[in-house]
C-alpha positions in Angstrom: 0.0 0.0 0.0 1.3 3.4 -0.7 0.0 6.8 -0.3 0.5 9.9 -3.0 -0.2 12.1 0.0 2.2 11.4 3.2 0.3 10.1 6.0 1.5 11.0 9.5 -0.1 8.4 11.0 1.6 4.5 11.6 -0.3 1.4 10.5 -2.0 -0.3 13.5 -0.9 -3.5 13.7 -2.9 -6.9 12.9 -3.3 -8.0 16.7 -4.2 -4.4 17.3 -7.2 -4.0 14.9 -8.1 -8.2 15.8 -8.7 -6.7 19.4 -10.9 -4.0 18.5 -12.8 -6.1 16.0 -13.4 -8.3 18.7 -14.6 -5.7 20.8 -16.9 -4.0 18.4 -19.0 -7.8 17.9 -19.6 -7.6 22.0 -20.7 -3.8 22.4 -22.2 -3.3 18.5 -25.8 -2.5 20.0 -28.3 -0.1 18.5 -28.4 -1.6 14.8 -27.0 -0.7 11.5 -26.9 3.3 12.7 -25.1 2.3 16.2 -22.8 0.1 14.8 -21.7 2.3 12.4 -21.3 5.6 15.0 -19.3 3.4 16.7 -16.8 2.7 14.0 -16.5 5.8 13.0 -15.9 7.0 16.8 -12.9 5.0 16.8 -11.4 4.4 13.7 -12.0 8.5 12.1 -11.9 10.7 15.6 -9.9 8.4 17.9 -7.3 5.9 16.0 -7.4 8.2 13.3 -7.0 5.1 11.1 -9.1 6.2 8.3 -10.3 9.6 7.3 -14.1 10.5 7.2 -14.2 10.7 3.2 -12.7 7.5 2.8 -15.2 6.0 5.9 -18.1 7.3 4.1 -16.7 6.1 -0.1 -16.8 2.6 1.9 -19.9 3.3 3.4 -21.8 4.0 0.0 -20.6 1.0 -1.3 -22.1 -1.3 1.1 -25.4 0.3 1.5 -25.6 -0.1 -2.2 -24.9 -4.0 -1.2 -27.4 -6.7 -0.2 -26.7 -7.8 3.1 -26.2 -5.3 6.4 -24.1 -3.1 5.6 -22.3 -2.3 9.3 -21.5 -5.8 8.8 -19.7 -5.1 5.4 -18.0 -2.0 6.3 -16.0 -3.6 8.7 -14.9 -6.7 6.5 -14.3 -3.5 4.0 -12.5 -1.6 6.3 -10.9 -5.0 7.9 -9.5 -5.5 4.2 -8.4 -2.2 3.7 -5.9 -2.1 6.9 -4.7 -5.9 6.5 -6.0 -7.4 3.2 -7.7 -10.8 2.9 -7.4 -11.6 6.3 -8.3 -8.5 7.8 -11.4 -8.8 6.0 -12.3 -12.3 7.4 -11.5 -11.4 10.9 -13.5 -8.1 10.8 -16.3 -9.5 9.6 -16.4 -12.9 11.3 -15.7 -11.3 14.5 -18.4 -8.6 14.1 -21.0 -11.5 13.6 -19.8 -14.3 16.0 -20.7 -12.9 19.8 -24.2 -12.5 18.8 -23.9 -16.3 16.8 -23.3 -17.7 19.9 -25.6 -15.3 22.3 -28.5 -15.7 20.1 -28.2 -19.5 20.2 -28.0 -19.3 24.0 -31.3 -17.2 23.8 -32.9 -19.5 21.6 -32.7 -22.4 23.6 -34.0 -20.7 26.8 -36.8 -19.5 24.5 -37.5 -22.8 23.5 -37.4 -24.4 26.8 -39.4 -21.9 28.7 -40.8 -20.1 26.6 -44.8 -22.4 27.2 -44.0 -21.6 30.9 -46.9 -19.1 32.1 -44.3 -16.5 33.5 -41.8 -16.5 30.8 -45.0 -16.2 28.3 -45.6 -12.6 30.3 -42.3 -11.8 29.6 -42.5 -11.9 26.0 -46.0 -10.4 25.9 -44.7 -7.4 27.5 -42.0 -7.2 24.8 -44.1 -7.1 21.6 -45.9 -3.8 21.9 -42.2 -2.5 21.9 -41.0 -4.5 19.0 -43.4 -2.6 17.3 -42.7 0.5 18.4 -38.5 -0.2 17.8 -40.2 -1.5 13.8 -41.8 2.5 13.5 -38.3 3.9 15.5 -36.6 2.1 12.0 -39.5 3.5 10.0 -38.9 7.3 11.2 -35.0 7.2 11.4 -35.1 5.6 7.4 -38.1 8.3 6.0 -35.5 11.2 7.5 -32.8 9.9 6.0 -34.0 9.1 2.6 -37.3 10.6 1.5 -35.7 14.0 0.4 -37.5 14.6 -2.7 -41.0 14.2 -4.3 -39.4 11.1 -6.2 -38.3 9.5 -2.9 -42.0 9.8 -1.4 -43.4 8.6 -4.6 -41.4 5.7 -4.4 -42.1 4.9 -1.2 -45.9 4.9 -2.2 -45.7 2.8 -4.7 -43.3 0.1 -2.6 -45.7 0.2 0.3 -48.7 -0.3 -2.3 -46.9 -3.0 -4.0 -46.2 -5.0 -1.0 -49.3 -4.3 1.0 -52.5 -4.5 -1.6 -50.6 -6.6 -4.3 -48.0 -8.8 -2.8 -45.4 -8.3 -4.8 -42.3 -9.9 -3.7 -40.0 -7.8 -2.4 -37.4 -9.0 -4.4 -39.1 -7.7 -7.1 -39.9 -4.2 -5.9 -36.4 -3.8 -5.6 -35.3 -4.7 -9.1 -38.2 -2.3 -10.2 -37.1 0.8 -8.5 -33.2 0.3 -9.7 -34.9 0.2 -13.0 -36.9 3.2 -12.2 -33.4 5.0 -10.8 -31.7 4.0 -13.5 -34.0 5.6 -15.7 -34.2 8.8 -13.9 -30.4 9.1 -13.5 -30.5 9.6 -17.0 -33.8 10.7 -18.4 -34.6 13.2 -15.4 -31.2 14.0 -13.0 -33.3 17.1 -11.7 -35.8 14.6 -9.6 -32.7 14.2 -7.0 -31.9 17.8 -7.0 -32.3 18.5 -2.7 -33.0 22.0 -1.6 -30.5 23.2 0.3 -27.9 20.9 -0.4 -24.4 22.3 0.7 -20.8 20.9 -0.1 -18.8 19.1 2.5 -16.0 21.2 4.5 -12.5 19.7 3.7 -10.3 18.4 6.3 -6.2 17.3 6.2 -6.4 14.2 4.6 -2.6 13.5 5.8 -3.4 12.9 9.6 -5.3 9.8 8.8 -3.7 6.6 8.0 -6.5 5.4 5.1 -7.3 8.6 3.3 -9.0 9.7 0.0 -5.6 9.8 -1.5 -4.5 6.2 -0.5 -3.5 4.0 -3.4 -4.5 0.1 -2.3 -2.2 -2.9 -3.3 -4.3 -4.9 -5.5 -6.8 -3.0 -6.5 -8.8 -2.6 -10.1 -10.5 -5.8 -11.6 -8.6 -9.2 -12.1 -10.2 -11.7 -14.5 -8.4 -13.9 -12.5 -8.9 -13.0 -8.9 -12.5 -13.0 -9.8 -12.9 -16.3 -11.2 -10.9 -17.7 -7.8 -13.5 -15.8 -5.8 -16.3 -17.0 -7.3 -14.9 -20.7 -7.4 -13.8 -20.5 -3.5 -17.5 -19.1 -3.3 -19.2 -21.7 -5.0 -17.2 -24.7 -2.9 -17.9 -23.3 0.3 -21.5 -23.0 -0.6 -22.0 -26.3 -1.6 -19.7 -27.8 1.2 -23.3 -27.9 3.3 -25.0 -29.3 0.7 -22.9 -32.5 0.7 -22.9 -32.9 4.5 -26.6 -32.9 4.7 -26.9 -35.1 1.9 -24.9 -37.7 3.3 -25.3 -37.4 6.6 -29.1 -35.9 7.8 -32.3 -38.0 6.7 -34.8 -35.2 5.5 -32.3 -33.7 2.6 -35.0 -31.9 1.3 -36.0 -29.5 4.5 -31.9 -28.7 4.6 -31.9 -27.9 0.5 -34.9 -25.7 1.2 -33.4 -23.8 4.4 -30.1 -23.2 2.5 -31.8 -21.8 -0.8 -34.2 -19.6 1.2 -31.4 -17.9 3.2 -29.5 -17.9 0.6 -32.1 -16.2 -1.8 -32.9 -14.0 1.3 -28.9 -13.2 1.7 -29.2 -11.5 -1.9 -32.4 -9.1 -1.3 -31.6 -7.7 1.8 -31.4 -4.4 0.7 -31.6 -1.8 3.3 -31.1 -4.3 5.9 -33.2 -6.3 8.1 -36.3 -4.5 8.5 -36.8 -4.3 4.9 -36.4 -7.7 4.1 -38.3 -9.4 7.4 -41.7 -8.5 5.6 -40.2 -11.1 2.8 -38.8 -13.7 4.9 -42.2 -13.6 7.6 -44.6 -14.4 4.6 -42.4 -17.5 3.5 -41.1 -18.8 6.6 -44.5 -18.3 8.6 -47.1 -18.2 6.2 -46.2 -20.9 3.6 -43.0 -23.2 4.6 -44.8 -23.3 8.5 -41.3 -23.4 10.1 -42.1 -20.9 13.1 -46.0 -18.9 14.2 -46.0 -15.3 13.5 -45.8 -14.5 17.3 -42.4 -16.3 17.4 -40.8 -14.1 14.7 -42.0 -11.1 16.7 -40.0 -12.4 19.8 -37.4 -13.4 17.1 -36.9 -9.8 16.6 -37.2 -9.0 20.2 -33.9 -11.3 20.9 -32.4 -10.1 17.8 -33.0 -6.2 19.2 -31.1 -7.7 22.9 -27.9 -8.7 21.3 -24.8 -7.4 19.8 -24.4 -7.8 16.1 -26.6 -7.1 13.1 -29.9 -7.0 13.2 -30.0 -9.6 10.4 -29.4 -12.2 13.0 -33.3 -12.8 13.0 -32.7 -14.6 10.5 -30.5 -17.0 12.7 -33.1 -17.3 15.0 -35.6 -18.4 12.4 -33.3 -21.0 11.1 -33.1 -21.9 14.6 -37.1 -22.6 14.9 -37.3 -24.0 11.5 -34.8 -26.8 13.0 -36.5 -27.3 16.3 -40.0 -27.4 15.0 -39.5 -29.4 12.1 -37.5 -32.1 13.7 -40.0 -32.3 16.8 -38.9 -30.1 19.1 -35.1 -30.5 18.8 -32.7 -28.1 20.0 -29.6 -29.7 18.0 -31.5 -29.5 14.8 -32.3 -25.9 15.7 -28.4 -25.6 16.6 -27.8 -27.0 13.0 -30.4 -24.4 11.9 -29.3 -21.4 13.2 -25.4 -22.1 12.5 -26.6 -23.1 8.3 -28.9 -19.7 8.2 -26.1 -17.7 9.5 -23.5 -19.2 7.2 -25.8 -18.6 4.0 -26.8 -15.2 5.1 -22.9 -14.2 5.9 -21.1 -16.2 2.8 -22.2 -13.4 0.3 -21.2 -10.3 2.5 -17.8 -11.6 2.3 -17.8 -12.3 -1.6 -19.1 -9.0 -2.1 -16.5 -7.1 -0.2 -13.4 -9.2 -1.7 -14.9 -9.0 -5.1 -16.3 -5.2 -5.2 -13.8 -3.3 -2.7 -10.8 -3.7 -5.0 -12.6 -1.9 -7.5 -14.3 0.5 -5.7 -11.5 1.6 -4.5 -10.6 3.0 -8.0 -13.5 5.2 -7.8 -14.5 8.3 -6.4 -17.6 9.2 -4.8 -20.5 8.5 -7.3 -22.9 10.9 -7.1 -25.1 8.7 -9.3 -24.9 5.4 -7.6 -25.8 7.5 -4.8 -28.7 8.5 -6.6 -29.7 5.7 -7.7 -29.3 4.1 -3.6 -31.2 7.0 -2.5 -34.1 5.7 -5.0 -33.6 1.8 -3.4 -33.8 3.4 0.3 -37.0 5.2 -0.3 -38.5 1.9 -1.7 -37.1 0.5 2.0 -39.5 3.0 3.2 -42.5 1.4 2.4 -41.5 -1.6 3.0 -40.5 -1.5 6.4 -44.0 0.5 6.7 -45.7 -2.5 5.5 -43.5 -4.5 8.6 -44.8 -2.1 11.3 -48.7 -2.6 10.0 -47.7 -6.7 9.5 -46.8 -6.7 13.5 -49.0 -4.0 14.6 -51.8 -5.9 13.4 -50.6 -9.3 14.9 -49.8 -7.6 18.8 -53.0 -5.0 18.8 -55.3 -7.2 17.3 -54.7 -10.8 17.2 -57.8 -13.0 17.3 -58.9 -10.7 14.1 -59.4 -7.3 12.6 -62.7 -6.5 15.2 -62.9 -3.4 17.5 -64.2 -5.8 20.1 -61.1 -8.4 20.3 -58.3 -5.7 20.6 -55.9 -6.0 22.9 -55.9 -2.4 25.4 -53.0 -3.9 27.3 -50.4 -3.6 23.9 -52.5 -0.5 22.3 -51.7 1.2 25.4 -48.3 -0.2 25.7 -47.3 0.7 22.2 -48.1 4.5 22.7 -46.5 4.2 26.4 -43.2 3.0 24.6 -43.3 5.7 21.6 -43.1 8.2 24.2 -40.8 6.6 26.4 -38.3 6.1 23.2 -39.0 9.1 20.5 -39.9 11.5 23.6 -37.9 10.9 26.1 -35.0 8.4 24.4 -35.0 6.2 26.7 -32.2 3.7 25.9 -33.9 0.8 23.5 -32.4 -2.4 25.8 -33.3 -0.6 29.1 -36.6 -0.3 27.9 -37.1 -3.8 26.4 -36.5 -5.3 29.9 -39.4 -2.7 31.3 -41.4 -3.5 28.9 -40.5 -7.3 30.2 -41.2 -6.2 33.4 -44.4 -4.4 32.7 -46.0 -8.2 30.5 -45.3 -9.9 34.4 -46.6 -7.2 35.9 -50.1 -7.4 33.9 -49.9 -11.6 34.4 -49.6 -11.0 38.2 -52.6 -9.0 38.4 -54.8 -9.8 35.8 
């Protein structure tokens, strides 16, 4: 690696950068936008290891990506400070704490989960999944509906999804199309009001920097084909296993193609693609109730890691149920779902990043991901309706079988979080606390 600008800052070494990966997996709370603030806490304003325009070139990149993109930017940023392997430890270690957590929350779901008490517990908890659902819905519309096109796209998503099912792999691939086309038939629909450019800072007191030339970089006919063939391998690896060694091949084949399928769509991260993953995995493969994948979400929200870890806990059901209650199958569950979801966040980096990294900021990709973001929108608004429904009224849509006890919750924990933000994990265990409290005395 070599800089055209001096940098005035040393390299960190590997050990160095292991330990802080390592760290980030156990205390990477609050989702993508936490994560992230975190990484850029230490790596731009403390360590000074990479400057804030080349944080936020990386950035662009992987919210363009399928996947979650906190995820990806530290596998990105891993690769940028120590190549290959700095990569693979970045992102295996921002993903394994919450493996393991999550499997440990599982089973204690699973086993006491029918017990009266525990049942309170979780009741308690879904009025404030949905509120943390319309937190995501409020934080994404800020961020991305900017312009008449945005909200118009979000329309249309939330139509799409709601009144005409349309999978939401497909709403995606229509609104790159419809970005695409308005990139270049009509630029001026992105035009923002107000939009200012960026102060410049010394790029030379950062070790990565907007003028850093990477080793490596550019596309490689070569490279490539080695990446995709170590891709392919390692996917099919589990195939083989199961088919030798499991004796219901098929329910493994159709875990491992869903996740992987779902791996690929997961644009604008796990809220947007839960919607997708709920109405196969509950409503036609059966593997888990829709009141499970609420308190799927719920442990998802209590542990480090990305939020796509639901997905993990899903796999995890699908296991247990479909093998008769059995927490090894789950094990085997969760551990396949993870690996499928992860493989292609770390294809994507190793493939994309060395040619990224010949380009400057885009401002048409970003565009064009504003367009795909705005499309999240509705999506994630048709989530928030999806659970709302199920916690508020779940015997049916009647105004004499609604539940008062999550109604009222639900507003209770919109002003406890939007009003007075109250810290999301201290108020899932109130809102723990407050289910026991109503089983107690009712």
């Amino acid at each position: 690696m070599t800089h055209t600008l001096p940098s005035t800052r040393k390299k960190p070494s590997f050990r160095e950068a292991t330990l802080f990966w390592l760290k980030l997996g156990f205390i990477s709370f609050g989702g993508p936008a936490g994560q992230i603030a975190i990484m850029h806490e230490f790596l731009v304003d403390q360590k000074k290891w990479i400057s804030d325009a080349k944080f936020l070139h990386a950035l662009n990149y992987c919210m363009l990506l399928p996947g979650p993109e906190a995820q990806q930017l530290a596998t990105y940023i891993g690769w940028l400070l120590h190549g290959t392997r700095g990569g693979l430890v970045a992102g295996a270690l921002f993903v394994l704490p919450s493996v393991f957590i999550l499997l440990g929350l599982s089973t204690v779901y699973v086993t006491y989960g029918n017990i009266p008490w525990v049942y309170a517990l979780f009741y308690g908890l879904k009025p404030a999944v949905v509120v943390i659902v319309i937190l995501a819905l409020i934080k994404i519309g800020k961020k991305s509906l900017l312009t008449p096109l945005h909200y118009s796209i979000a329309a249309l998503s939330f139509i799409g999804i709601f009144f005409l099912n349309i999978p939401f792999p497909w709403i995606i691939l229509a609104t790159l199309i419809i970005g695409f086309a308005a990139q270049r038939f009509l630029p001026s629909l992105f035009i923002q009001k107000g939009e200012k450019e960026k102060n410049t800072v010394n790029e030379a007191e950062y070790f990565l920097n907007s003028h850093t030339i990477v080793g490596g970089t550019g596309f490689n006919s070569i490279r490539l084909a080695k990446q995709l063939i170590t891709g392919l391998v390692l996917w099919l690896i589990p195939f083989g296993l199961f088919y030798y060694f499991t004796s219901d091949f098929a329910f493994w084949r159709t875990l491992s193609l869903f996740f992987t399928q779902a791996a690929f769509i997961t644009f604008g991260g796990a809220y947007a693609v839960l919607p997708y993953v709920a109405q196969v995995s509950v409503e036609q493969l059966h593997w888990l109730s829709q009141y499970e994948m609420i308190d799927g979400l719920a442990l998802g929200e209590t542990t480090p890691g990305p939020l796509i870890m639901v997905l993990a806990f899903v796999g995890f059901m699908a296991g247990f149920n479909h093998f008769g209650h059995s927490a090894i199958a789950g094990t085997i569950g969760l551990l396949t779902t993870t690996f499928y979801t992860f493989l292609p966040c770390f294809l994507f980096i190793f493939i994309g990043a060395p040619v990224i990294e010949r380009t400057q900021h885009n401002p048409k990709v970003k565009a064009i991901l504003g367009v795909v973001t705005a499309a999240v929108v509705g999506v994630v608004l048709n989530l928030t309706v999806y659970f709302g429904k199920a916690v508020v009224f779940p015997q049916g849509l009647e105004v004499s079988k609604v539940d008062y006890f999550s109604l009222i919750w639900i507003i209770i924990s919109f002003v406890a979080m939007y009003r007075f933000k109250i810290n999301m994990i201290i108020w899932i265990g109130i809102s723990a606390l407050a289910g026991l409290v109503h089983y107690l005395v009712i």
